[in-house]
PDB file with one MODEL, atoms N, CA, C and O in Angstrom:
MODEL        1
ATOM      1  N   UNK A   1      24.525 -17.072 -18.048  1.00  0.00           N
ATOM      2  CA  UNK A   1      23.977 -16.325 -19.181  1.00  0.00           C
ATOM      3  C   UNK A   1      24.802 -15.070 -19.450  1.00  0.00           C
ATOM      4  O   UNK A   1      24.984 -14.795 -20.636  1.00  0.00           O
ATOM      5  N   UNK A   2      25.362 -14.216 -18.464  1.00  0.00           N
ATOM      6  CA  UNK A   2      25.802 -13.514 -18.558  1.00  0.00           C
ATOM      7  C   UNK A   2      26.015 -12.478 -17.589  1.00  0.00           C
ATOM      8  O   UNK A   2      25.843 -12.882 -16.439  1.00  0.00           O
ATOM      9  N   UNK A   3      26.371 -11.132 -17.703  1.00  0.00           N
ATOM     10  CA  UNK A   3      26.378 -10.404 -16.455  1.00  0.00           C
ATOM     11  C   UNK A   3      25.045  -9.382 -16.777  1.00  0.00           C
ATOM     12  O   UNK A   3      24.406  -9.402 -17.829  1.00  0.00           O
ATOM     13  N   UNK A   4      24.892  -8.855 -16.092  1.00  0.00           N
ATOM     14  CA  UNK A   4      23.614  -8.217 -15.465  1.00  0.00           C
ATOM     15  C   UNK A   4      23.201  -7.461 -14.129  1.00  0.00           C
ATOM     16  O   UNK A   4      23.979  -7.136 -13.232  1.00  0.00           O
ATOM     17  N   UNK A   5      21.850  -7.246 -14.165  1.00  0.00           N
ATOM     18  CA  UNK A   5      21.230  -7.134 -12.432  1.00  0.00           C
ATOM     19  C   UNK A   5      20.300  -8.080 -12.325  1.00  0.00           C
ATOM     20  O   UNK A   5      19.575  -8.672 -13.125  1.00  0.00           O
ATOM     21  N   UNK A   6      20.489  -8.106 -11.015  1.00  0.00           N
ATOM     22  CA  UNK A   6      19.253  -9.454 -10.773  1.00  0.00           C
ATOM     23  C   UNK A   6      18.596  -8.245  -9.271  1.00  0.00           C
ATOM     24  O   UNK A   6      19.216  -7.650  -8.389  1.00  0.00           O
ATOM     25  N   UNK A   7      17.392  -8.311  -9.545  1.00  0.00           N
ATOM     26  CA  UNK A   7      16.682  -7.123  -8.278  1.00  0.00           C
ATOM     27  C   UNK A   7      15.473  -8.022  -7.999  1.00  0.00           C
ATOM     28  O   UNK A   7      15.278  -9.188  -8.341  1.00  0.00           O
ATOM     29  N   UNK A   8      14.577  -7.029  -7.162  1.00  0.00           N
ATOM     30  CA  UNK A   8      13.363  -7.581  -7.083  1.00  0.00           C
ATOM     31  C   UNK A   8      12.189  -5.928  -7.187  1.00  0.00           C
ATOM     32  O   UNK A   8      12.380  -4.772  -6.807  1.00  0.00           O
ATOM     33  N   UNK A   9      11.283  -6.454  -7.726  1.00  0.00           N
ATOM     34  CA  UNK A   9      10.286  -5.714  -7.878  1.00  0.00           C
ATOM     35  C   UNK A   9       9.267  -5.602  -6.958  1.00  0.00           C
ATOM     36  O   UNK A   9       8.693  -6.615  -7.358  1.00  0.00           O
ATOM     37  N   UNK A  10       8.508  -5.191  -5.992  1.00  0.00           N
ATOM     38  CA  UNK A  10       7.150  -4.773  -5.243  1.00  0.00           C
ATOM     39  C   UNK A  10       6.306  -4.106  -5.752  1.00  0.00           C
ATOM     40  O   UNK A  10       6.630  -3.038  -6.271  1.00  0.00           O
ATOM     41  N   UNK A  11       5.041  -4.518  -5.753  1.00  0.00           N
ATOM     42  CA  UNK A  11       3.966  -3.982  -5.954  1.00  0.00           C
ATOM     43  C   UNK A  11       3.432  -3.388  -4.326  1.00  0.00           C
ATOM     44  O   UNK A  11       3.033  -4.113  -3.415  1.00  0.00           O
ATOM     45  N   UNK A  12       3.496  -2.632  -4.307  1.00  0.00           N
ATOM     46  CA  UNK A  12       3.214  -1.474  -2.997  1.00  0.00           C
ATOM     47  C   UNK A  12       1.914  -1.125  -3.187  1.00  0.00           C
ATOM     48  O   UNK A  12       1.685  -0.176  -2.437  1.00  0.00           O
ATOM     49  N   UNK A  13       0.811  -1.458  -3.904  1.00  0.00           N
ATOM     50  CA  UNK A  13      -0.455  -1.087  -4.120  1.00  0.00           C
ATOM     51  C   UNK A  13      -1.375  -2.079  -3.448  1.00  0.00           C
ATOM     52  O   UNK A  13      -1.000  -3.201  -3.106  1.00  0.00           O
ATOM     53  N   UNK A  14      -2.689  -1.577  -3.261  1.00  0.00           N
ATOM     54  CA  UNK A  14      -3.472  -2.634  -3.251  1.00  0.00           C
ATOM     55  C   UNK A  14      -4.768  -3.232  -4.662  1.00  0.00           C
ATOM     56  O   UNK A  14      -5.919  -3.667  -4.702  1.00  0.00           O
ATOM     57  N   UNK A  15      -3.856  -2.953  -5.453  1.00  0.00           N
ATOM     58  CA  UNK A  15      -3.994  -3.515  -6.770  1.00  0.00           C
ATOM     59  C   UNK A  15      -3.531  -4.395  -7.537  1.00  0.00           C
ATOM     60  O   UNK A  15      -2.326  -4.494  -7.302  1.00  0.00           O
ATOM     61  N   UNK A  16      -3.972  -5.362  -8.645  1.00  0.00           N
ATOM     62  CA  UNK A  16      -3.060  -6.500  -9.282  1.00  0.00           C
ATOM     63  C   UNK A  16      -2.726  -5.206 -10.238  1.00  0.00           C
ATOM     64  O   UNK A  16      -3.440  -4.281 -10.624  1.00  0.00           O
ATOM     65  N   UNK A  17      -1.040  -5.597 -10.510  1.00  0.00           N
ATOM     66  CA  UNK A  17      -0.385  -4.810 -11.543  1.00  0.00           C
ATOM     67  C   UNK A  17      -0.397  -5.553 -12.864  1.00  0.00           C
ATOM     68  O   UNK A  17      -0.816  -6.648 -12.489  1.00  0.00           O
ATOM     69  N   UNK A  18      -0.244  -5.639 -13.913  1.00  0.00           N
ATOM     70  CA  UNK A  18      -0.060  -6.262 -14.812  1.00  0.00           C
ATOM     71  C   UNK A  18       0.963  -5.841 -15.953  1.00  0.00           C
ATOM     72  O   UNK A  18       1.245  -4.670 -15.699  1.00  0.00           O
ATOM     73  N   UNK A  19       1.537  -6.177 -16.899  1.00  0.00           N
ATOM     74  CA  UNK A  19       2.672  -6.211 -17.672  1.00  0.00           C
ATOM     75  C   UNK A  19       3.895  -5.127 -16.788  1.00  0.00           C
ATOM     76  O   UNK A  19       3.611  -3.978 -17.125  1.00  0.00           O
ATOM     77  N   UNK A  20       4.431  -5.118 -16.357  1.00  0.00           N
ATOM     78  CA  UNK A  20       5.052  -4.577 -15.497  1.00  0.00           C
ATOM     79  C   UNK A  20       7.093  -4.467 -16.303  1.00  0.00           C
ATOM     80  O   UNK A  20       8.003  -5.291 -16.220  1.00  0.00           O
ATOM     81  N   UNK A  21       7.068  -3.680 -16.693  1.00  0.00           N
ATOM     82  CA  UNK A  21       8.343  -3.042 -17.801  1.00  0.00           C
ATOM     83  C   UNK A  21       9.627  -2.715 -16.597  1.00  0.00           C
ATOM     84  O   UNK A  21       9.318  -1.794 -15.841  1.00  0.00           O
ATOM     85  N   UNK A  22      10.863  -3.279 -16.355  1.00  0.00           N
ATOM     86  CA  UNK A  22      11.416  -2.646 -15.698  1.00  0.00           C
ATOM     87  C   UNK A  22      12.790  -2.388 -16.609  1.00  0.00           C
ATOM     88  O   UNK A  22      13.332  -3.195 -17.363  1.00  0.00           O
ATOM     89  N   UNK A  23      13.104  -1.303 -16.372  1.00  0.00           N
ATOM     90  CA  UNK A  23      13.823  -0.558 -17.340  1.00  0.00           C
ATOM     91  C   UNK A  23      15.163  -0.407 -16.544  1.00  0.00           C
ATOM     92  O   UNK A  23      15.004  -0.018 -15.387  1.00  0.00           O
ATOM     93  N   UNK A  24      16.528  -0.653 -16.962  1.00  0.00           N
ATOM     94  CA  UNK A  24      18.027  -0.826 -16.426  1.00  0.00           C
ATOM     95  C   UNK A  24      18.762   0.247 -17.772  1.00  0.00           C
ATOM     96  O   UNK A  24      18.860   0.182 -18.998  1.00  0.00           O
ATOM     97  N   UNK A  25      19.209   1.304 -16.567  1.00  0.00           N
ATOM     98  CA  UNK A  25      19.690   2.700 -17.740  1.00  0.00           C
ATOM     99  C   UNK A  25      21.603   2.279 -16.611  1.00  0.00           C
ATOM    100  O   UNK A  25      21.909   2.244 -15.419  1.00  0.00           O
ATOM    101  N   UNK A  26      22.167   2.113 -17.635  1.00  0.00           N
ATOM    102  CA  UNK A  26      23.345   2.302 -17.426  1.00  0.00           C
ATOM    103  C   UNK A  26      24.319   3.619 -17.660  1.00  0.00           C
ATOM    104  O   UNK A  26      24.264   4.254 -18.713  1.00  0.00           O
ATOM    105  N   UNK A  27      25.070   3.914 -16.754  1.00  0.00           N
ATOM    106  CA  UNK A  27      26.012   5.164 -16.809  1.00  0.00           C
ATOM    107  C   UNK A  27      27.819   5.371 -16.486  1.00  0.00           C
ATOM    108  O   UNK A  27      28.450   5.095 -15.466  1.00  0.00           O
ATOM    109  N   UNK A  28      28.080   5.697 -17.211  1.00  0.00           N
ATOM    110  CA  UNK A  28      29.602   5.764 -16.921  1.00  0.00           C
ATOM    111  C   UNK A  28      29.861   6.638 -15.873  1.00  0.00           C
ATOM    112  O   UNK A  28      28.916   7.013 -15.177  1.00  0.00           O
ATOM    113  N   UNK A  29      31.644   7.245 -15.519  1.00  0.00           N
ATOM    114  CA  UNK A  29      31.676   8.143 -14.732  1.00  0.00           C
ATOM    115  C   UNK A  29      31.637   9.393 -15.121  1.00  0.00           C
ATOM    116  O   UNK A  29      32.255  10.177 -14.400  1.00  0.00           O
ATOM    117  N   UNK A  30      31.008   9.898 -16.198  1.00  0.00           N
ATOM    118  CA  UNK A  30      30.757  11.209 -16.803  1.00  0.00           C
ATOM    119  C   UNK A  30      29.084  11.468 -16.656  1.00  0.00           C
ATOM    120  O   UNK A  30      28.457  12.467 -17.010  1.00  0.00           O
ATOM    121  N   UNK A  31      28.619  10.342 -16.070  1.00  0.00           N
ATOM    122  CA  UNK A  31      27.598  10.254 -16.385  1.00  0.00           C
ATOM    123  C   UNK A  31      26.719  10.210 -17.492  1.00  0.00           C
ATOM    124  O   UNK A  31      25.496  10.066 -17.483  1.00  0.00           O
ATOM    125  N   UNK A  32      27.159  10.291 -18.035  1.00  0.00           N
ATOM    126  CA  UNK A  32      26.976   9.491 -19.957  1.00  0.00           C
ATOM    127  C   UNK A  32      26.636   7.973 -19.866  1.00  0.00           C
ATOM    128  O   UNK A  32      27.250   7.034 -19.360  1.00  0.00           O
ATOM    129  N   UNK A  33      25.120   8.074 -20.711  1.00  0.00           N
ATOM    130  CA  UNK A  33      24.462   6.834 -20.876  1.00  0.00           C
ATOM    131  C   UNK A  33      24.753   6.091 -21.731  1.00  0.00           C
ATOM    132  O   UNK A  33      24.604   6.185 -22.949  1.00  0.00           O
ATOM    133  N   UNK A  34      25.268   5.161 -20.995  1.00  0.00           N
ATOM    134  CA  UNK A  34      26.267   3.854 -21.728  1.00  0.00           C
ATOM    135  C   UNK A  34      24.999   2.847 -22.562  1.00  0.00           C
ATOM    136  O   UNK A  34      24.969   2.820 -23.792  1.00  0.00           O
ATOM    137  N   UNK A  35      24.135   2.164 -21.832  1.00  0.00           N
ATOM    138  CA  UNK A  35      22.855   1.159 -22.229  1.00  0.00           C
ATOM    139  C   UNK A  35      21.267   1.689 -21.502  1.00  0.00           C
ATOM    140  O   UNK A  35      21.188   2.506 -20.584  1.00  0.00           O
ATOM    141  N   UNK A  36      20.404   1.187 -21.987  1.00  0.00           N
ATOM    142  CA  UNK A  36      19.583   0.887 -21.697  1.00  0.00           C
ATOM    143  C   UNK A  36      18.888  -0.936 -21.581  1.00  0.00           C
ATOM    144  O   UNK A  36      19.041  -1.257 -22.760  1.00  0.00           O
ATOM    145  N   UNK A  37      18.529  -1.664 -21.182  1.00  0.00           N
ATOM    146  CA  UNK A  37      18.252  -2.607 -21.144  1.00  0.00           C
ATOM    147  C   UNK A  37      16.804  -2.899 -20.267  1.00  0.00           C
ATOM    148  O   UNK A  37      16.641  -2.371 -19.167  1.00  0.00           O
ATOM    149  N   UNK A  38      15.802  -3.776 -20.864  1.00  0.00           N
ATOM    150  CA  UNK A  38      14.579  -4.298 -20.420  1.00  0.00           C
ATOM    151  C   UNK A  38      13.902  -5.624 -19.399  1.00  0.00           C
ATOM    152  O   UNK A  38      13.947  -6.689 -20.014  1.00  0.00           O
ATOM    153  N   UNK A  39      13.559  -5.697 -18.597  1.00  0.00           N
ATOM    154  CA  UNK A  39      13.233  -6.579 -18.489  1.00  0.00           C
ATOM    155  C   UNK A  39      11.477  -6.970 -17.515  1.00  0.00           C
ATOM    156  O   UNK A  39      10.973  -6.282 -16.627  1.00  0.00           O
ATOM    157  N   UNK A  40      11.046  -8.016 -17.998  1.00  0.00           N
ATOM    158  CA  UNK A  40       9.255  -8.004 -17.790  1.00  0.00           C
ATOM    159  C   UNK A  40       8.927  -8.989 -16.621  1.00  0.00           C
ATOM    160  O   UNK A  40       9.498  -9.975 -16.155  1.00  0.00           O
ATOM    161  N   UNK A  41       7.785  -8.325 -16.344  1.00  0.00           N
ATOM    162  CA  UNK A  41       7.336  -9.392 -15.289  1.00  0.00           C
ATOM    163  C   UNK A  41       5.527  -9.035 -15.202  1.00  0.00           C
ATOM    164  O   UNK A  41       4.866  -8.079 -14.796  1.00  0.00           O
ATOM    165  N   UNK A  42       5.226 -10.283 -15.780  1.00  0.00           N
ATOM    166  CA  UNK A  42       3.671 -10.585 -16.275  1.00  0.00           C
ATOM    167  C   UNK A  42       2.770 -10.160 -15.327  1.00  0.00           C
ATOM    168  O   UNK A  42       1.804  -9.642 -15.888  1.00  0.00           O
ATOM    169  N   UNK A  43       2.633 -10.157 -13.606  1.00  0.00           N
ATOM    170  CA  UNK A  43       1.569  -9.829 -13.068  1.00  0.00           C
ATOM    171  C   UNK A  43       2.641  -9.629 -11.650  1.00  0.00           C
ATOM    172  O   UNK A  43       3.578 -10.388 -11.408  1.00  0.00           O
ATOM    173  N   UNK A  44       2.220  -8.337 -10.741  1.00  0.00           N
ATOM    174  CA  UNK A  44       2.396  -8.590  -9.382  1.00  0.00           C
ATOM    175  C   UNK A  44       1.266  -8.355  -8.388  1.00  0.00           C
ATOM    176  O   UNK A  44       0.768  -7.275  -8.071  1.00  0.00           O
ATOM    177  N   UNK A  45       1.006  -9.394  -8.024  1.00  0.00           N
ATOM    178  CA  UNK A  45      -0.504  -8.909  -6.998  1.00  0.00           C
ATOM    179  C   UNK A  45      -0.440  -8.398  -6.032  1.00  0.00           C
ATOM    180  O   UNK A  45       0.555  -8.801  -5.429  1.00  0.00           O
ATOM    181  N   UNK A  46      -1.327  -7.216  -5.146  1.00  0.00           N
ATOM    182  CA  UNK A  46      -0.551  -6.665  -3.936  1.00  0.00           C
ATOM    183  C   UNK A  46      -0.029  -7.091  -3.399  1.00  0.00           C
ATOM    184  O   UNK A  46      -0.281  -8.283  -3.222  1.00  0.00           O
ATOM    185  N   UNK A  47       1.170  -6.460  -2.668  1.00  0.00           N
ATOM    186  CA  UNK A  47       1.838  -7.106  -2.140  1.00  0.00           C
ATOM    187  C   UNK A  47       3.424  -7.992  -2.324  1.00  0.00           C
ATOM    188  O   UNK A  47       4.288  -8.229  -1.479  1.00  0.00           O
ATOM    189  N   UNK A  48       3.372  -8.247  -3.412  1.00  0.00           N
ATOM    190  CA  UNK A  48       3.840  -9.383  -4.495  1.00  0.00           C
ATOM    191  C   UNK A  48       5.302  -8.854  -4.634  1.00  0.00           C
ATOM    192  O   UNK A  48       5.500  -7.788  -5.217  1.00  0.00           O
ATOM    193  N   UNK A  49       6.312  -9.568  -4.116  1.00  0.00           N
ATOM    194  CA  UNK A  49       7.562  -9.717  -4.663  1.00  0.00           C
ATOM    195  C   UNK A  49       7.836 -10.714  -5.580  1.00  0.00           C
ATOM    196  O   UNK A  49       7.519 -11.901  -5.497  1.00  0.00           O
ATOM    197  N   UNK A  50       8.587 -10.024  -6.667  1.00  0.00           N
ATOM    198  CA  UNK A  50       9.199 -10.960  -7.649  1.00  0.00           C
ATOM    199  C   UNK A  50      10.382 -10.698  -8.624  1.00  0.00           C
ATOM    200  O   UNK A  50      10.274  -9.861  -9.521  1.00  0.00           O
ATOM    201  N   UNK A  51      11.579 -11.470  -8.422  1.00  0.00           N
ATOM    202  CA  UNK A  51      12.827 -11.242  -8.952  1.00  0.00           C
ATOM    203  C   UNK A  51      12.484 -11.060 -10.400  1.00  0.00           C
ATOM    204  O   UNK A  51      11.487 -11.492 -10.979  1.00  0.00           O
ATOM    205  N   UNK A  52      13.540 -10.302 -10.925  1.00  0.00           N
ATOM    206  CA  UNK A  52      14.357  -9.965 -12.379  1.00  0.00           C
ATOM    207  C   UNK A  52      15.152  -9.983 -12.607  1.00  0.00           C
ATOM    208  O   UNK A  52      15.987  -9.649 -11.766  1.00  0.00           O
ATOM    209  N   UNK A  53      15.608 -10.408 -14.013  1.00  0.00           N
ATOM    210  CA  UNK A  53      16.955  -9.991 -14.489  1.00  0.00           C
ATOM    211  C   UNK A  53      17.167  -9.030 -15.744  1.00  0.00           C
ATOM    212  O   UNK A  53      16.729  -9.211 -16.880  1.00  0.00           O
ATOM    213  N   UNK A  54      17.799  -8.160 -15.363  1.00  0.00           N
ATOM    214  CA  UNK A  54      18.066  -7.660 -16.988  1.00  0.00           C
ATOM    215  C   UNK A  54      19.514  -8.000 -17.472  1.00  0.00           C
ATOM    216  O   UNK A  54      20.358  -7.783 -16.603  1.00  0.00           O
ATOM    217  N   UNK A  55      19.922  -8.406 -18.469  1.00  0.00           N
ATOM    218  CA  UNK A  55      21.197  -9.325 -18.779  1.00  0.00           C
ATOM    219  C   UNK A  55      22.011  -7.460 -19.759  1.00  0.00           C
ATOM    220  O   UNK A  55      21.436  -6.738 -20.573  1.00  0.00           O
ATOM    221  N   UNK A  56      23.577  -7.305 -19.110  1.00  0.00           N
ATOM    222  CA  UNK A  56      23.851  -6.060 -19.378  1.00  0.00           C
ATOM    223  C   UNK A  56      25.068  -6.682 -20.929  1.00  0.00           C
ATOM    224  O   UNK A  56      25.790  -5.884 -21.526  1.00  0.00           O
ATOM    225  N   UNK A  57      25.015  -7.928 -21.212  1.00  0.00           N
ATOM    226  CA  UNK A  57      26.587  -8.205 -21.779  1.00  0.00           C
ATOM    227  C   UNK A  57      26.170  -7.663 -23.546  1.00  0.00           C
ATOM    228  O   UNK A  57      27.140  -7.361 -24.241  1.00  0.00           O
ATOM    229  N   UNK A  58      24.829  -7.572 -24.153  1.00  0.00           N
ATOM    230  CA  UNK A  58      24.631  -7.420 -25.519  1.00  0.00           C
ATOM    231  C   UNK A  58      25.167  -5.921 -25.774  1.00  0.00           C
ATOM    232  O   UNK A  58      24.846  -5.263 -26.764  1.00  0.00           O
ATOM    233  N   UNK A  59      26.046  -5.454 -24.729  1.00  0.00           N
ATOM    234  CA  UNK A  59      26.335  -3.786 -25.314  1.00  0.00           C
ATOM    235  C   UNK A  59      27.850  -3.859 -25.666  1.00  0.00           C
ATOM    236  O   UNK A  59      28.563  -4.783 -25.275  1.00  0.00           O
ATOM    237  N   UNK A  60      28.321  -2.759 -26.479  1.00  0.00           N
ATOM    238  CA  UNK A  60      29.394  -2.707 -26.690  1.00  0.00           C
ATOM    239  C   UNK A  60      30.349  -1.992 -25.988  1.00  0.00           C
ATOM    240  O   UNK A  60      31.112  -1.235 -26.587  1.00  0.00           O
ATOM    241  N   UNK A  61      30.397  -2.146 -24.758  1.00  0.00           N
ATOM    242  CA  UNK A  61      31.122  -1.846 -23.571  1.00  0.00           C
ATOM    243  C   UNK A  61      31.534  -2.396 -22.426  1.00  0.00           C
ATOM    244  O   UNK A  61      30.689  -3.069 -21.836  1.00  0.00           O
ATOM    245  N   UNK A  62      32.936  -2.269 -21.791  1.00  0.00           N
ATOM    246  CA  UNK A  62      33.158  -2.912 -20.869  1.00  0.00           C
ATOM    247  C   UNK A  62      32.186  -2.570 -19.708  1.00  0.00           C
ATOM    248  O   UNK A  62      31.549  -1.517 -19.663  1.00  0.00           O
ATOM    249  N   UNK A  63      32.120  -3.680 -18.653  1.00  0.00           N
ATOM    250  CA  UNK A  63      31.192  -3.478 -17.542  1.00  0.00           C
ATOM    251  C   UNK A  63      32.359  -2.874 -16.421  1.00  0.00           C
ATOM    252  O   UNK A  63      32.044  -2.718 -15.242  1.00  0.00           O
ATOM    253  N   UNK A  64      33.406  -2.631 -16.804  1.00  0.00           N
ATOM    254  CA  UNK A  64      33.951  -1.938 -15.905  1.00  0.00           C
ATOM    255  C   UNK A  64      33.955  -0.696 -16.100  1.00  0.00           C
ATOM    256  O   UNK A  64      34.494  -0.006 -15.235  1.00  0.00           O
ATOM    257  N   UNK A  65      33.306   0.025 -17.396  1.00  0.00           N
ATOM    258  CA  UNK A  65      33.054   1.503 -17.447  1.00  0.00           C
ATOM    259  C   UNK A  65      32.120   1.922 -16.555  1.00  0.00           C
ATOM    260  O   UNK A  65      32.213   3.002 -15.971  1.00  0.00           O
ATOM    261  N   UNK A  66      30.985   0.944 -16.361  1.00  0.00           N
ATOM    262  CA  UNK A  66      29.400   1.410 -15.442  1.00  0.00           C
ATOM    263  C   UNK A  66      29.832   1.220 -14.531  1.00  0.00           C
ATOM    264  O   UNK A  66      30.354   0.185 -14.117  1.00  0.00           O
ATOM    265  N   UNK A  67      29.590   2.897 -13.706  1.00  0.00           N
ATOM    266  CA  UNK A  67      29.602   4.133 -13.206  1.00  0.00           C
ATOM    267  C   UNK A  67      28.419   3.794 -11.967  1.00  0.00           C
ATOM    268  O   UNK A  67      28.650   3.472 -10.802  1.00  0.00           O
ATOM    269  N   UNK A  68      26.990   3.995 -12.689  1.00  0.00           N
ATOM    270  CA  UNK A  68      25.815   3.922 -11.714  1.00  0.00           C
ATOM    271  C   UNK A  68      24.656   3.087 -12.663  1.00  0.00           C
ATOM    272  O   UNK A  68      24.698   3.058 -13.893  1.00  0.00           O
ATOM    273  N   UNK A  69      23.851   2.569 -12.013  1.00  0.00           N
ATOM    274  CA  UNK A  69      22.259   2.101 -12.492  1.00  0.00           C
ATOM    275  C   UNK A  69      21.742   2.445 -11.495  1.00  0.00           C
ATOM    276  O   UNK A  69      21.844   2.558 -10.274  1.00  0.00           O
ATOM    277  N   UNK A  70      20.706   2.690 -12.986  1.00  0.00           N
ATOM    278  CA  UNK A  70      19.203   3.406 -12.517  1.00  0.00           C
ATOM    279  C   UNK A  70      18.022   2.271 -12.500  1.00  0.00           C
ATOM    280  O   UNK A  70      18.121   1.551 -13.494  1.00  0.00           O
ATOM    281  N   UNK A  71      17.238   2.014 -11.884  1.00  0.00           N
ATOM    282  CA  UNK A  71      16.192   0.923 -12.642  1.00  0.00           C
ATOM    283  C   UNK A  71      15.071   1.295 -11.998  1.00  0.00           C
ATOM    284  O   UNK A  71      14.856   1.660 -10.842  1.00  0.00           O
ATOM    285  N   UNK A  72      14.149   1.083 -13.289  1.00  0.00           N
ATOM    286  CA  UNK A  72      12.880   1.869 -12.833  1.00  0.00           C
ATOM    287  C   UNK A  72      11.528   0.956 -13.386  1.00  0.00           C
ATOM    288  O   UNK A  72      11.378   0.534 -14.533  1.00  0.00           O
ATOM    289  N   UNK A  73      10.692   0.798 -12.348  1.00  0.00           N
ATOM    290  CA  UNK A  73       9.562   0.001 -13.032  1.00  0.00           C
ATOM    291  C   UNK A  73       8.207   0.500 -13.101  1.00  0.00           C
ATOM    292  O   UNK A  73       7.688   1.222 -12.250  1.00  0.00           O
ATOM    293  N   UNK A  74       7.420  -0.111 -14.628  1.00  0.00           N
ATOM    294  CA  UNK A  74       6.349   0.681 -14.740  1.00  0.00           C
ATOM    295  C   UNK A  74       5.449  -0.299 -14.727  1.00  0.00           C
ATOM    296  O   UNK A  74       6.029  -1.378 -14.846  1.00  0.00           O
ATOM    297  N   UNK A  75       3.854  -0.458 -14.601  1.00  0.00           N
ATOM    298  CA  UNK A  75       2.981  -1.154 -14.516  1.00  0.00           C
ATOM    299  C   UNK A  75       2.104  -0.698 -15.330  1.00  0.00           C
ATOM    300  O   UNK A  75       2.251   0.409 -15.849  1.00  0.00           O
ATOM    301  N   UNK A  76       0.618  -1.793 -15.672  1.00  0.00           N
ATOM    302  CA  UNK A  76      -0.132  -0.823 -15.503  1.00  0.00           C
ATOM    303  C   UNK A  76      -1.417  -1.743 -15.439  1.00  0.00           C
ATOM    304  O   UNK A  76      -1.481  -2.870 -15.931  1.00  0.00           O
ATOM    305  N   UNK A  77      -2.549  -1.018 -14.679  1.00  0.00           N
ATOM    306  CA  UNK A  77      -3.680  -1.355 -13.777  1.00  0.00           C
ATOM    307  C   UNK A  77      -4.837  -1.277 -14.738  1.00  0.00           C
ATOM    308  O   UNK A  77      -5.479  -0.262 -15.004  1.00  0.00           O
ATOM    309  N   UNK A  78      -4.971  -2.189 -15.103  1.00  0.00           N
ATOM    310  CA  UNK A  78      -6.409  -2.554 -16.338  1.00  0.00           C
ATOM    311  C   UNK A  78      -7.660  -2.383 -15.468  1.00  0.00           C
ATOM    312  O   UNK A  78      -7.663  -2.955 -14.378  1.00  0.00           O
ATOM    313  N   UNK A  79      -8.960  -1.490 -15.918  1.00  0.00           N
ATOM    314  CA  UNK A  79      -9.800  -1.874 -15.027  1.00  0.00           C
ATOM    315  C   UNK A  79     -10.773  -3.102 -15.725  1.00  0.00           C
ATOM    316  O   UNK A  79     -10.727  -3.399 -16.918  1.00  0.00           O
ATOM    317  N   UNK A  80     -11.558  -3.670 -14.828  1.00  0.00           N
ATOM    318  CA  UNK A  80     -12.619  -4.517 -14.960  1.00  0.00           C
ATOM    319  C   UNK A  80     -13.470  -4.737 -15.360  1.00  0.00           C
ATOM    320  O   UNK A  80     -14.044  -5.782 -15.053  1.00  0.00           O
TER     321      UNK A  80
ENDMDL
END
């Protein structure tokens, strides 16, 4: 498909997480933000590992400029 990150996500709670956003911020060596890129994962139940990918090739930059990634994931806990 392309190049990218492929990670894994944990839910460290003892809660089901739900829509769970993980966010891939790309950076050069100036540290200047090259991309941002998305990627989802529908439910993690405590405990719960589960791979991602966020695919980096839809930007207009070489992948030999990125510097560092950041990736950060958000959840969120519906109550009942």
């Amino acid at each position: 498909m392309g190049e990218g990150v492929i990670g894994r996500a944990e839910n460290q709670t003892d809660e089901f997480v739900d829509m769970v956003d993980v966010a891939v911020a790309t950076y050069d060596d100036a540290e200047e933000l090259l991309s941002i890129t998305f990627s989802y994962i529908e439910t993690l139940k405590p405990g719960q590992t589960q791979t991602f990918e966020a695919y980096l090739n839809y930007y207009p930059y070489s992948l030999s400029e990125v510097a560092d990634v950041d990736v950060r994931g958000y959840g969120y806990v519906f109550e009942e």
